[in-house]
C-alpha positions as CSV (number, residue, x, y, z in Angstrom):
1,X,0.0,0.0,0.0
2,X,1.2,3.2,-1.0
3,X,2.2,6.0,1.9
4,X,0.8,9.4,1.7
5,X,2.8,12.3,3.3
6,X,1.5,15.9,3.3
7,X,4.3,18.4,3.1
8,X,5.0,22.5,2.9
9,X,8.3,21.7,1.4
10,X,8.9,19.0,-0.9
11,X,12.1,18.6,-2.8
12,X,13.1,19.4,-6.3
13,X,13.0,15.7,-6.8
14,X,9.7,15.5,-4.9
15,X,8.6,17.7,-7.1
16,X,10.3,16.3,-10.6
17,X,8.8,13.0,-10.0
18,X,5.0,14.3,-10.3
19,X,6.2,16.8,-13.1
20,X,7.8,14.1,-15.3
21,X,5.0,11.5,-14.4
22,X,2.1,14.1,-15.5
23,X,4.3,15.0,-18.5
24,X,4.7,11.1,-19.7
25,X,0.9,10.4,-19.1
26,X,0.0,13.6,-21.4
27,X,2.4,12.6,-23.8
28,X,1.2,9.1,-24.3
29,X,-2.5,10.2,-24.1
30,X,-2.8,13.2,-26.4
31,X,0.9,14.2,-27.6
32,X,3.5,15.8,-26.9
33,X,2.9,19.6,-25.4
34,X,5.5,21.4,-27.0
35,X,5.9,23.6,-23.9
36,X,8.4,26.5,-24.4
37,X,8.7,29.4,-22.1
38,X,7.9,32.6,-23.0
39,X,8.6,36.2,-21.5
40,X,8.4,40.0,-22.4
41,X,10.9,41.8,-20.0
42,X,10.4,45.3,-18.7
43,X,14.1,46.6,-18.1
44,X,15.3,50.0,-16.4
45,X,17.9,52.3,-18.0
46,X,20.5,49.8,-16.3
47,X,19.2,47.0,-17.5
48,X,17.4,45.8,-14.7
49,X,14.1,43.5,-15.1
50,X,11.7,46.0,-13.1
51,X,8.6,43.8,-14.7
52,X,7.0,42.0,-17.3
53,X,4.9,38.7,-18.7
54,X,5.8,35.2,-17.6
55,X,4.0,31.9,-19.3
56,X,4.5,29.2,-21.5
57,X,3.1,28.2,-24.8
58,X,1.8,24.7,-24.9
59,X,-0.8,22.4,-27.4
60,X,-1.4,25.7,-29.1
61,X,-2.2,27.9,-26.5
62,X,-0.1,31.1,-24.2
63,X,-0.7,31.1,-20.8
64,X,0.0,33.7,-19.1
65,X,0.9,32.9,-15.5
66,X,1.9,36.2,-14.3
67,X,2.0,39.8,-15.7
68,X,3.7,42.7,-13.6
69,X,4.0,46.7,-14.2
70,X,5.5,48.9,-12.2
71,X,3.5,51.5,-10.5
72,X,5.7,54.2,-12.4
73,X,4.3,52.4,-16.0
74,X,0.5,52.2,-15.0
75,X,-2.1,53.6,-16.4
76,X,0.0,53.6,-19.9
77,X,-1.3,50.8,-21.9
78,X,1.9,48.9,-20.8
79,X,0.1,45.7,-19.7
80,X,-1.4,45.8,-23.0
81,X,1.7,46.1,-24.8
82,X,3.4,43.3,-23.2
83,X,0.1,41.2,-23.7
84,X,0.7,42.1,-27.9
85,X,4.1,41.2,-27.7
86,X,3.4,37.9,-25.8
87,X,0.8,37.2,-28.4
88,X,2.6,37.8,-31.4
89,X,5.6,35.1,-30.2
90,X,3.0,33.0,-29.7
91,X,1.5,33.1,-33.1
92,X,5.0,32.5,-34.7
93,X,5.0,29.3,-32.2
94,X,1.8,28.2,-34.2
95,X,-0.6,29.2,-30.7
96,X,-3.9,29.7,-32.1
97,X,-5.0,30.8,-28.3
98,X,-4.3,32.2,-25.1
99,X,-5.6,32.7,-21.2
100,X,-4.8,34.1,-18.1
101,X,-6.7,34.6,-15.1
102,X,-6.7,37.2,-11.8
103,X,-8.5,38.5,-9.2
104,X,-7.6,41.8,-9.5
105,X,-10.5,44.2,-10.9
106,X,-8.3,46.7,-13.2
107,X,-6.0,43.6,-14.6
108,X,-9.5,42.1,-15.7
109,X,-10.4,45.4,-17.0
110,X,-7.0,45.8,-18.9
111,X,-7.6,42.2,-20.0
112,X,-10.7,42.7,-21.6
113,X,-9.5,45.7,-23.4
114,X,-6.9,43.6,-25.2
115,X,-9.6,41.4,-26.7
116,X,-9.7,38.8,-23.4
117,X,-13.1,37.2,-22.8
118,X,-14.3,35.7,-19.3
119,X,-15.0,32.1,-19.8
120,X,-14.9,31.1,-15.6
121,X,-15.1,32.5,-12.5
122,X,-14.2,31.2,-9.3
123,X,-16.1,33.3,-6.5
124,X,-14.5,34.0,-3.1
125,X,-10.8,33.8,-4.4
126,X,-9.5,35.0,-2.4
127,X,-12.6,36.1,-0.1
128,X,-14.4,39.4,-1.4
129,X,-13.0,38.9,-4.6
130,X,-13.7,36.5,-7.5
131,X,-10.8,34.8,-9.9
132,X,-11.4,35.1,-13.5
133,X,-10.2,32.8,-15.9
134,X,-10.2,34.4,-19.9
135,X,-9.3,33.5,-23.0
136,X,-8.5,35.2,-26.5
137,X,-8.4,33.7,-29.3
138,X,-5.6,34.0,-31.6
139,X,-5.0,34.2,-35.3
140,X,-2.0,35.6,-37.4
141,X,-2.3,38.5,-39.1
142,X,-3.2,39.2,-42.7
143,X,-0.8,38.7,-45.4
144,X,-0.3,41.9,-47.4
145,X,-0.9,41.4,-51.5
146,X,0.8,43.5,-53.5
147,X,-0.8,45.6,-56.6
């Protein structure tokens, strides 16, 4: 019989062993993800990283796990920016979506504004607040013809 142990701090390995077992499973069920990592940096005049997008691109699809701007760039269209620039790496990947998700009222606003669409909500995470999850669909852009 197998033993159970609940733990705040598993190892690497620990956590490796779930990582590689989930990846094989995938894999053999459905294919190969093709996950890549993917980030916009925000950097100061000495080349700092002061913010940005972090995610991944996977079975045709950009997640976004987290997206940061500095107070001093807010209110800018800098969240959207990064967004553009995560999405158009993501189309030259061959993504044909993308999703990210937050409880934070102006990031869903600044989501939405970008094209993002609510597709679940998760009330009471964290308490007061709900998580949204959205989505945006992606699709390269038009090829020029020439006269």
């Amino acid at each position: 019989m197998p033993l159970f142990e609940v733990t705040d701090a598993p190892s690497e390995g620990d956590l490796a062993a779930i990582g590689e077992g989930l990846t094989a499973f995938n894999a053999a069920d459905i294919g190969p993800s093709g996950r890549r990592p993917l980030a916009v940096l925000i950097r100061d005049e000495k080349a700092k990283t002061i913010g940005g997008i972090s995610g991944y691109t996977g079975w045709g699809w950009l997640f976004t796990q987290w997206l940061f701007v500095p107070e001093t760039l807010r209110g800018q269209g800098t969240a959207g920016r990064l967004l553009e620039a995560a999405e158009t790496e993501a189309i030259a990947r061959g993504c044909h979506g993308a999703w990210i998700d937050t409880f934070n009222p102006r990031a869903l606003r600044a989501y939405q504004r970008q094209g993002y669409v609510i597709f679940g909500e998760l009330p009471e995470f964290p308490i007061g607040r709900s998580r949204y999850f959205l989505q945006k669909k992606l699709a390269p852009p038009l090829k020029q013809t020439g006269r």
